[in-house]
C-alpha positions in Angstrom: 23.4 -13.6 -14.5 20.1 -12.4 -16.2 20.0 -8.4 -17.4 17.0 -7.7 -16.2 14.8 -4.1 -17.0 12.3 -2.8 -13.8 10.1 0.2 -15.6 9.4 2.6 -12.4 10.2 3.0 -8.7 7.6 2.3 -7.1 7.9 0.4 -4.0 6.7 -3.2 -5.4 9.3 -2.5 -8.4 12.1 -1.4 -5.9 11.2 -4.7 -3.7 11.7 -7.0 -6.4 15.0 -5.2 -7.7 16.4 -5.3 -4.8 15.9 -9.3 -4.6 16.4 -9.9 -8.0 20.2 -8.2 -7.3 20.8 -9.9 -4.4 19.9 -13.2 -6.5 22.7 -12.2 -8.8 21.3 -10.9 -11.5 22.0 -6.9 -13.1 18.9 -4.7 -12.3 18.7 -1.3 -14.1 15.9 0.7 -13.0 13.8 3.0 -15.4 12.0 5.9 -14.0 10.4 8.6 -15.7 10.4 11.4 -12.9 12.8 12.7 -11.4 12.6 10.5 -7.7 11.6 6.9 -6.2 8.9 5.4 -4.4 5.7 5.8 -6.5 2.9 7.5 -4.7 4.9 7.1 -1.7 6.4 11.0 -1.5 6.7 14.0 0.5 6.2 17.4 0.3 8.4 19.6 2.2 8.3 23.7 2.5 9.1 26.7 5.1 10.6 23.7 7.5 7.7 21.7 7.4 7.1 18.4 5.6 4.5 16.4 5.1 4.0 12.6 3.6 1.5 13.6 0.8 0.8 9.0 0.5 0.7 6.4 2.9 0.4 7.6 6.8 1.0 4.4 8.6 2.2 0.9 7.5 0.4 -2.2 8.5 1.9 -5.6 8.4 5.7 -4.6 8.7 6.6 -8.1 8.5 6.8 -7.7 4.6 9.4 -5.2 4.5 11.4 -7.2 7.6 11.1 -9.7 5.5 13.0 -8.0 2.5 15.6 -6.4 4.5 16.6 -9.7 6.3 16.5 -11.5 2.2 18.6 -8.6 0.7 21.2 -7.9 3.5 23.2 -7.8 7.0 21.4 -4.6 7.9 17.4 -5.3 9.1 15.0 -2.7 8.4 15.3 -1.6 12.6 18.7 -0.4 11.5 17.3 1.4 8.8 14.4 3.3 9.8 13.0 4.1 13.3 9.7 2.2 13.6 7.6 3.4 16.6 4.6 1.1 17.2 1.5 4.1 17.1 -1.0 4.0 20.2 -3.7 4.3 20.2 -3.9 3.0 16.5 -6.6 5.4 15.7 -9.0 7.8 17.4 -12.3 8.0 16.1 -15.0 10.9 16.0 -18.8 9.9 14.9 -21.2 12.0 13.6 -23.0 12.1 17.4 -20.0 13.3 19.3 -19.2 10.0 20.5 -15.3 9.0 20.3 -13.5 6.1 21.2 -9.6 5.9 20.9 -8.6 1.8 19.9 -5.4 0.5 21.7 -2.9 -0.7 19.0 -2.7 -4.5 18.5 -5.0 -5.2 21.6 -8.1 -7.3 20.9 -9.5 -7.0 24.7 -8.3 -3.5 25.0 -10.3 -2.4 21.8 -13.3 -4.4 23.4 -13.1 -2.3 26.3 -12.7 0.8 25.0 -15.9 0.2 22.6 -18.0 -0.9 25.7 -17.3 2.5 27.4 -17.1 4.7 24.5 -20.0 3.4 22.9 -22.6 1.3 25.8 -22.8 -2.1 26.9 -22.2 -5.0 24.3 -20.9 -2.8 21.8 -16.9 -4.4 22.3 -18.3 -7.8 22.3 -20.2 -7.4 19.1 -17.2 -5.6 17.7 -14.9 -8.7 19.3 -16.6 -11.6 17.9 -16.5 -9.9 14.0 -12.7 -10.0 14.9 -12.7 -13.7 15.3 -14.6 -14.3 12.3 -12.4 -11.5 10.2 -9.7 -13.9 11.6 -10.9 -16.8 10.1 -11.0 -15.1 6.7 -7.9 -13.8 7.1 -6.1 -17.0 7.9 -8.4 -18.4 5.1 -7.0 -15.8 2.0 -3.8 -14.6 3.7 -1.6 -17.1 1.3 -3.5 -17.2 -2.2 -4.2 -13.5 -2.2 -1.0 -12.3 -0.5 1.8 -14.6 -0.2 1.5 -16.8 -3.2 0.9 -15.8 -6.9 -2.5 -15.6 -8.2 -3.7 -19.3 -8.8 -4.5 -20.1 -12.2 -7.7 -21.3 -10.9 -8.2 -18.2 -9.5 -12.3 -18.5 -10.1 -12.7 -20.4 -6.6 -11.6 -17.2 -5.0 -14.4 -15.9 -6.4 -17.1 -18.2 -6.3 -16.9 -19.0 -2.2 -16.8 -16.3 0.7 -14.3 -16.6 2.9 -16.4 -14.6 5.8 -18.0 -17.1 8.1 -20.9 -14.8 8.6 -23.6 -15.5 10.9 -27.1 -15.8 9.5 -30.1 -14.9 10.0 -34.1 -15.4 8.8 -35.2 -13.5 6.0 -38.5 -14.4 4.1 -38.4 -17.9 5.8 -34.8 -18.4 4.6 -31.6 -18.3 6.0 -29.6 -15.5 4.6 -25.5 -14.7 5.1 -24.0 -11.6 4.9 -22.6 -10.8 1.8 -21.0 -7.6 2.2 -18.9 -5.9 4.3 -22.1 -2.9 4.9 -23.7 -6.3 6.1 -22.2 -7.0 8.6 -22.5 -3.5 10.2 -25.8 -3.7 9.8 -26.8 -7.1 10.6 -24.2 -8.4 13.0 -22.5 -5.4 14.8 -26.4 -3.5 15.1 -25.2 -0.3 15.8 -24.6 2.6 13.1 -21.3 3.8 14.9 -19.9 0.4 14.7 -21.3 0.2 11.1 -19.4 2.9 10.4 -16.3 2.2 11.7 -16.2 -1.1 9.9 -17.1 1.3 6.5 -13.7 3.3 7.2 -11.6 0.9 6.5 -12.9 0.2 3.4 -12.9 3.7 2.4 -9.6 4.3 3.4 -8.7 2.0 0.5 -10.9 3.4 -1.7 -13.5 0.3 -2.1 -16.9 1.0 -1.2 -18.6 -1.1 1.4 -22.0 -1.0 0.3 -20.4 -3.7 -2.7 -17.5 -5.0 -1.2 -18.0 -8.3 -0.2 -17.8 -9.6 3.8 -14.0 -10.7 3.4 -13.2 -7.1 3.5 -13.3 -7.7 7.2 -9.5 -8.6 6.7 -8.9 -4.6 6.4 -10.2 -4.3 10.0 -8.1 -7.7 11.5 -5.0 -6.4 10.2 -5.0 -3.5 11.9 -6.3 -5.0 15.1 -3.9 -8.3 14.7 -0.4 -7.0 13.5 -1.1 -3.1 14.3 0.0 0.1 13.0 3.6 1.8 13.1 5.0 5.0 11.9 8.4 5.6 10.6 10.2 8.5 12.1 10.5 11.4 9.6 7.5 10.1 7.5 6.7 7.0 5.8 9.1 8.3 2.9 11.8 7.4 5.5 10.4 3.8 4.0 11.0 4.7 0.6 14.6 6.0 1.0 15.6 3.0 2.9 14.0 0.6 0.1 16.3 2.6 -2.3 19.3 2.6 -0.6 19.0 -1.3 -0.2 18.7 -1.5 -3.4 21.5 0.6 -4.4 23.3 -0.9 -1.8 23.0 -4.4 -3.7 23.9 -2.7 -7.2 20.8 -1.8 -8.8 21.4 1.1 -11.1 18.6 4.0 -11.1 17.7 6.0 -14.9 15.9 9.0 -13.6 13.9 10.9 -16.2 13.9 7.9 -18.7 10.3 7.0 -19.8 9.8 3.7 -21.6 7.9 4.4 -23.9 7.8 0.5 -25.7 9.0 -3.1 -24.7 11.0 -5.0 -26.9 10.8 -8.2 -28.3 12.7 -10.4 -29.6 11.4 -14.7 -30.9 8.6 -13.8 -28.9 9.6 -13.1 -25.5 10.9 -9.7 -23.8 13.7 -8.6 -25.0 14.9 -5.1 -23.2 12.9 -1.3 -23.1 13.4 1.7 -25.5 12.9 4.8 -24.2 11.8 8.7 -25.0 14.8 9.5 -26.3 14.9 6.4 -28.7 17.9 4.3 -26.5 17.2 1.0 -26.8 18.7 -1.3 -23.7 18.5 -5.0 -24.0 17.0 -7.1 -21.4 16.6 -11.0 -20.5 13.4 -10.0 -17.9 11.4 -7.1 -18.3 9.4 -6.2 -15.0 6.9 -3.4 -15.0 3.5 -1.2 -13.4 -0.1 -2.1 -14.1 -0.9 -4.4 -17.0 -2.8 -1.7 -18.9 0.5 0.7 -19.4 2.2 -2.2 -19.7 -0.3 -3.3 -22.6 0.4 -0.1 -24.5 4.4 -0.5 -24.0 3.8 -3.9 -25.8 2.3 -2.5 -28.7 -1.1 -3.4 -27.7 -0.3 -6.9 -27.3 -2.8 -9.1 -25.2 -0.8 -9.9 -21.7 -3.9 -12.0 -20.9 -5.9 -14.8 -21.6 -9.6 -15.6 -21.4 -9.0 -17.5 -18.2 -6.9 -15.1 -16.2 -8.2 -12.0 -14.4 -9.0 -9.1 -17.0 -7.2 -6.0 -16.2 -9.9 -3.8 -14.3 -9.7 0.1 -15.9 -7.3 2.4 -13.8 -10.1 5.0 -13.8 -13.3 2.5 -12.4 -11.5 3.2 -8.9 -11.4 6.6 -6.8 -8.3 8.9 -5.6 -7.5 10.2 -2.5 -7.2 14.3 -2.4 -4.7 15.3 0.4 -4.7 18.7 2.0 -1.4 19.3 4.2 -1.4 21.9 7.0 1.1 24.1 8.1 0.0 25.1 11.6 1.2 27.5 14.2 1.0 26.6 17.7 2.5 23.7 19.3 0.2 20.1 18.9 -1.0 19.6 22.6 0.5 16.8 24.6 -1.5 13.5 24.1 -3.0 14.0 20.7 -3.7 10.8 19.1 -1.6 10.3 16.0 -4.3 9.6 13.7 -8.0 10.7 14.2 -10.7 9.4 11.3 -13.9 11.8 11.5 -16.6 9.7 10.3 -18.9 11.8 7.8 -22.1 13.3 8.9 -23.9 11.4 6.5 -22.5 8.5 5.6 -24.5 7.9 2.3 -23.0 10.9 0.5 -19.2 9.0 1.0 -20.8 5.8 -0.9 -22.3 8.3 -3.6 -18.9 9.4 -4.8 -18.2 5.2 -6.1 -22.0 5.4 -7.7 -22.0 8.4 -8.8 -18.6 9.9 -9.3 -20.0 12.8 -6.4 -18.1 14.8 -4.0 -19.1 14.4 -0.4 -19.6 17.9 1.4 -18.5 16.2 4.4 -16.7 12.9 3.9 -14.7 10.7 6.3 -11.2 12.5 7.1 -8.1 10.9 8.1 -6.2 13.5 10.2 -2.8 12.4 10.8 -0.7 14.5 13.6 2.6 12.8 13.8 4.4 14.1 17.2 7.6 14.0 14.9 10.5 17.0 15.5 11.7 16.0 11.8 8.1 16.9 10.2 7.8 20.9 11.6 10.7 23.6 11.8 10.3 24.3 15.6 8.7 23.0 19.0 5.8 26.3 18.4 4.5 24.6 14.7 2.9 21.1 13.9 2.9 19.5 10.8 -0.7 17.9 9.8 -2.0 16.3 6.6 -5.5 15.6 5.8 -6.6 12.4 3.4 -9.8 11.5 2.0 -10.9 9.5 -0.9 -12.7 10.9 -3.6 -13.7 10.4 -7.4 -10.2 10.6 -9.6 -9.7 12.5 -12.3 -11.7 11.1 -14.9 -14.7 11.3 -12.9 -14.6 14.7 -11.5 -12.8 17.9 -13.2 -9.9 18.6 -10.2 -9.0 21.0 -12.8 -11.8 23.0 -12.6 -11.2 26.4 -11.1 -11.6 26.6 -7.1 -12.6 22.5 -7.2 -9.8 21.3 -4.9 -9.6 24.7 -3.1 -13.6 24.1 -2.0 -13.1 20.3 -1.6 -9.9 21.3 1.0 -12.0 23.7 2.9 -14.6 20.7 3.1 -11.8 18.9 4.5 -10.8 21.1 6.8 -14.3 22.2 8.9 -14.7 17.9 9.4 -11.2 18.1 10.7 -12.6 20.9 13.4 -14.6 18.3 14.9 -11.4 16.7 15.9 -8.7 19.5 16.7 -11.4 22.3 17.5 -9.7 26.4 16.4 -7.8 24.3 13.4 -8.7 27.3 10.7 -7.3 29.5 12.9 -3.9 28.1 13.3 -3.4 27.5 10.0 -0.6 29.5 8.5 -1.1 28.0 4.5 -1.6 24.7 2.9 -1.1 22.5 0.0 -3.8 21.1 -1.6 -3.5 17.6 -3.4 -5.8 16.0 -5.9 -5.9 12.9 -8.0 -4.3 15.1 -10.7 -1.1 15.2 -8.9 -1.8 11.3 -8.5 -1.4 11.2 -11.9 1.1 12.8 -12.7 3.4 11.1 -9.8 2.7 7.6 -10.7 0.7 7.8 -14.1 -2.1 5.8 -13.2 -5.1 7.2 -14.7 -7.3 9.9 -13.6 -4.8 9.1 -10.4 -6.7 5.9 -8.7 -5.8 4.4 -6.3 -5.3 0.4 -6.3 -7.8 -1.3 -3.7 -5.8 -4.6 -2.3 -7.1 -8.2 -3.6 -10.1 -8.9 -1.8 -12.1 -12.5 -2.1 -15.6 -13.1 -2.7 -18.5 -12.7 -5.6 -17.8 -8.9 -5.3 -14.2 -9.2 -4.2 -11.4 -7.4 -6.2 -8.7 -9.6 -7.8 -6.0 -8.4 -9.5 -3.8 -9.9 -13.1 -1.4 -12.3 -12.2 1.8 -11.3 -12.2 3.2 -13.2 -15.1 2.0 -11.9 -18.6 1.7 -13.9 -21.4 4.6 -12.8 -23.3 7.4 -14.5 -22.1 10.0 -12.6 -19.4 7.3 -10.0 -18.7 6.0 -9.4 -15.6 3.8 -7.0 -13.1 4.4 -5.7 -9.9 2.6 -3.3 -7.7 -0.5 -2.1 -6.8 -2.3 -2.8 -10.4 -1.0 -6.3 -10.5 -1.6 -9.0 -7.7 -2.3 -9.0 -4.7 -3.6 -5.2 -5.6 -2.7 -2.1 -3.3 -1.4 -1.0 -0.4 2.2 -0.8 0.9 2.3 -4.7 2.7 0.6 -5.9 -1.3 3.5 -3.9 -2.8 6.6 -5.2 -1.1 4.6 -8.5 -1.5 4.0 -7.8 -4.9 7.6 -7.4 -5.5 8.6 -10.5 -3.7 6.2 -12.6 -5.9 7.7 -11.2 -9.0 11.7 -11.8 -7.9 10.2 -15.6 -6.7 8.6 -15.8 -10.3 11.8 -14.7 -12.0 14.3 -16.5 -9.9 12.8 -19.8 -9.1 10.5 -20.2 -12.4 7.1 -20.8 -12.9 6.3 -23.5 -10.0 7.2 -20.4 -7.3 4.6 -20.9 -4.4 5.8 -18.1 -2.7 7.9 -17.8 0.5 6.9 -20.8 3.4 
């Protein structure tokens, strides 16, 4: 039995205690606030609560998986998933709006034909197949297995099978995921909507290259559920598995260096100058993790250079506490693509707030979320420059960014200002300070591809430590991060030549 450290609860550090435990090993779990889950919390007041993170979880295979590896009870009998439909309605800058069925290739195809003419659906339907294809292409070596240590072929081939087309008397591919709207799907409301997924993970689609398309398959493929009372129902459930198998929680205990001992990790110390020993030391983001190790190089030429926190946006949240029952057949989430969609790509080239960005409006018809049957509980995301590249602390900045928010919601649920009774505004700052990645970005998931986005592998190069979650491979997003934690337990308990789960 190995005495093993995990600095933070995040959900990819909570995964992998929970399967190192159940492996037979002691897991003691340092966390410097007060709570669990990472960015994954809620904000509750006046009977109303809100999940101030994620709003949906894609790809619940990975936390089935972790409940049926770590114990009798399986993640059904933990939480209440409800499979949402549709899986998103959306709202285009010309009035036009389509609701997409959930997991439903042909009724998506449909509902693109009539929403948005003729041929749209089939355009939209063939990108699926070829998002398929790089899907089943990337879906191990950048999510099921740990980084390769040849991990250059990810980038030097596209996964995308894109079609081509002439250009200057040569055939060109696509190379981006912008391209493909453009050239393949040759209509600016399905350009668009193929852009929102990759802002909604804060990577900008003007750069990120065509394999992004898997942010759109696994929506379509594997679909999108909600946990009833909030996706922090996830969270608790995570912890209580893991306290369940005998992981010990150390709130308020910041590491603040790791030990080591002939050269390998040896245990944490913390604020308060306690020292505890370790055989494994597991922790967030190789940067922090770089400082704990007194600067010490975690990386080698060859591997993947740790990409600064603050080179990627936040997400500001604004929640809503509304009078006024929601109305019978809302969808659950609405995403009200910006007027101009330029001025959402200016805030990754130029660090700018968009007057009117894309909004995610999430309206969960959830009795646990509101204090009565007359109020609805309603939270608005959008992703924005973090901290360090916009001054959230600036007075009325988030105040005039929420209002922003707010009048691209109205397109959506028309009379919102007037129902709203108050709100809580949420900036990267409070990103930040919840999770301690800098200027509070947000991880963007592993992506392949000349411009794709790959994250450090998850061994280090001092000896018995490791990174998990959204910093570390396969990058973020709640499936990467229970991944992320399985890849890390494998690493640990099987050694080195761990391929990852077959």
């Amino acid at each position: 039995m190995a005495r093993i450290a995990v600095i933070g609860a995040g959900m990819g550090a909570m995964a992998a205690a929970a399967r190192l435990a159940v492996a037979g090993h002691r897991v003691v779990v340092y966390e410097r606030t007060e709570t669990y889950g990472g960015a994954v919390r809620r904000f509750e007041r006046d009977g109303f609560r809100f999940d101030t993170g994620p709003g949906l979880l894609t790809l619940p295979a990975v936390y089935r998986d972790l409940f049926v590896k770590t114990g009798k009870k399986p993640l059904e009998e933990c939480v209440e998933l409800v499979q949402v439909d549709p899986s998103a309605r959306h709202v285009f800058a010309d009035g036009t709006e389509v609701a997409l069925p959930n997991a439903s290739r042909a009724g998506v195809v449909a509902a693109l034909d009539e929403a948005l003419g003729a041929g749209a659906g089939e355009r939209w339907g063939e990108f699926l197949v070829r998002a398929r294809d790089a899907w089943d292409r990337t879906r191990r070596p950048l999510l099921e297995e740990p980084l390769w240590p040849n991990w250059q072929v990810l980038a030097d081939k596209e996964p995308y099978p894109g079609t081509s087309y002439k250009r200057l008397l040569r055939t060109h591919r696509v190379t981006t995921l912008h391209e493909i709207g453009r050239r393949e799907l040759r209509d600016p409301r399905l350009t668009q909507l193929l852009d929102g997924y990759a802002l909604a993970y804060g990577v900008d689609p003007g750069l990120a290259p065509a394999s992004a398309a898997v942010l759109a398959y696994m929506e379509h493929a594997f679909g999108t559920w909600y946990v009833r009372g909030g996706i922090r129902e996830l969270a608790r459930a995570v912890y209580e598995r893991c306290a369940e198998r005998r992981v010990e929680f150390v709130f308020g205990a910041e590491v603040v260096r790791v030990l080591e001992k002939d050269g390998r990790a040896a245990g944490v110390e913390l604020a308060d100058g306690t020292a505890a020993e370790a055989d494994f030391v597991v922790g967030s983001g190789p940067w922090r993790l770089a400082g704990l190790a007194a600067g010490r190089e975690l990386y080698g030429a060859q591997d993947v250079p740790p990409a600064p926190e603050d080179r990627h946006p936040g997400r500001a949240v604004v929640c809503l506490a509304l009078r006024g029952a929601r109305e019978p057949g809302a969808a659950h989430r609405t995403v009200v693509h910006a007027t101009d969609p330029e001025g959402d790509l200016d805030l990754f080239r130029h660090g700018v707030v968009p007057d009117l960005p894309q909004v995610v409006v999430d309206r969960p018809d959830d009795p646990a979320l509101r204090p009565d049957a007359d109020h609805e509980s309603l939270v608005l995301t959008a992703t924005v420059p973090s901290a360090t590249e916009y001054d959230w602390a600036a007075p009325g900045a988030a105040d005039t960014f929420a209002d922003r928010l707010v009048a691209a919601a109205e397109r959506a649920v028309p009379g919102l200002r007037e129902r709203v009774l108050w709100r809580e505004v949420r900036t990267p700052l409070d990103t930040e300070r919840e999770t301690g990645a800098t200027g509070g970005a947000v991880p963007p998931p592993a992506l392949a591809g000349a411009e794709g986005v790959l994250h450090p592998a998850n061994t280090t190069a001092v000896p018995g430590l490791f990174s998990v979650g959204g910093w570390s491979h396969p990058g973020g997003g709640l499936p990467h991060a229970g991944m992320s934690g399985a890849l890390v337990a494998g690493l640990i308990v099987e050694g080195p030549e761990f391929r990852g789960s077959r």
